[in-house]
C-alpha positions, -999 to +999 in steps of 0.1 A: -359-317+633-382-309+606-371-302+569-392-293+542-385-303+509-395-285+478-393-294+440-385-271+416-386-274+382-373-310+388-370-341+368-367-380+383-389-366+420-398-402+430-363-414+429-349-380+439-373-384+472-365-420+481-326-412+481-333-379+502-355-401+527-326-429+527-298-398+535-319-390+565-336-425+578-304-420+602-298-387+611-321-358+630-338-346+601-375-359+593-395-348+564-423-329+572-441-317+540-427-324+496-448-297+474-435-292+439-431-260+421-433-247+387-431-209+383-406-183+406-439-174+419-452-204+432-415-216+445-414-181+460-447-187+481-435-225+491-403-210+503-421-187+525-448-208+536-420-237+547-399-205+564-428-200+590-428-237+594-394-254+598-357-240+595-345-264+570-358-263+535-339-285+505-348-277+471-346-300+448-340-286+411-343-255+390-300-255+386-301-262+348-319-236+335-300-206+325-332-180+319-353-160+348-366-192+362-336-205+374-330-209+409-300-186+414-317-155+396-353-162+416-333-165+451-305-137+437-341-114+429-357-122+462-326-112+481-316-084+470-351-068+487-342-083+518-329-068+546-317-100+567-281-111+567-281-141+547-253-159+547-243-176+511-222-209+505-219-228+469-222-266+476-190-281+458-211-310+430-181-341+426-204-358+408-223-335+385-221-301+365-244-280+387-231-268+419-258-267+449-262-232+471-266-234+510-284-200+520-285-196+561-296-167+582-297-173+617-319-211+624-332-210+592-314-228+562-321-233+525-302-259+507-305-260+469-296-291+450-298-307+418-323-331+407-301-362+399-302-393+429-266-397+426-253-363+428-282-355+459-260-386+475-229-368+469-238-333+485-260-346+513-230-363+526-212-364+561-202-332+556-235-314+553-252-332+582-225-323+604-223-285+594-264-287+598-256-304+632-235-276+641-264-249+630-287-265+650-273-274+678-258-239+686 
């Protein structure tokens, strides 16, 4: 299956990517495009260009900041003009100070995450690839 995966606002990308591509080599999830992102506006776009692509989107990033171009107030904005039932989950961080966000509706899942190798390892464990498993094979 097809992931995209988006940076956003991220530090340490190169080693943040390799452990990401590790976590997968054995699982059903290839990468199938990495952009990066800077503004809400761009991240918005990526997110909605990778939606009519794939169903599984990881961003990497964007959890530190605490001003309108953090993560959880773009995603809370874009939202809260939706109309689809999204279904919210906050990814439990053992390892870190920023908790990650799952955001599902239906086939299509974003996965928010910070931008720190070790921490990545820690939320894209067993765990998460068998709850994805279970998503996509329903």
């Amino acid at each position: 299956m097809k992931c995209d995966l988006i940076f956003y606002l991220a530090k340490k990308t190169a080693l943040c990517e390799k452990k990401i591509k590790e976590l997968f080599a054995n699982t059903i999830y290839q990468l199938n495009s990495v952009t990066a992102s800077t503004t809400p506006d761009s991240l918005g776009m990526q997110l909605t260009d990778a939606l009519n692509c794939v169903n599984l989107i990881v961003v990497v990033g964007g959890l530190r900041d605490n001003d309108v171009r953090a993560i959880s107030n773009v995603l809370s904005k874009a939202l809260a003009n939706s109309s689809t039932n999204i279904i919210p989950k906050r990814l439990k961080n053992e390892v870190g100070d920023f908790d990650g966000y799952i955001l599902r509706s239906g086939k299509q899942t974003i996965i928010c995450i910070p931008d720190n190798p070790k921490e990545i390892e820690n939320m894209l464990n067993e765990n998460m690839f068998n709850y994805l498993n279970r998503i996509y094979s329903e």
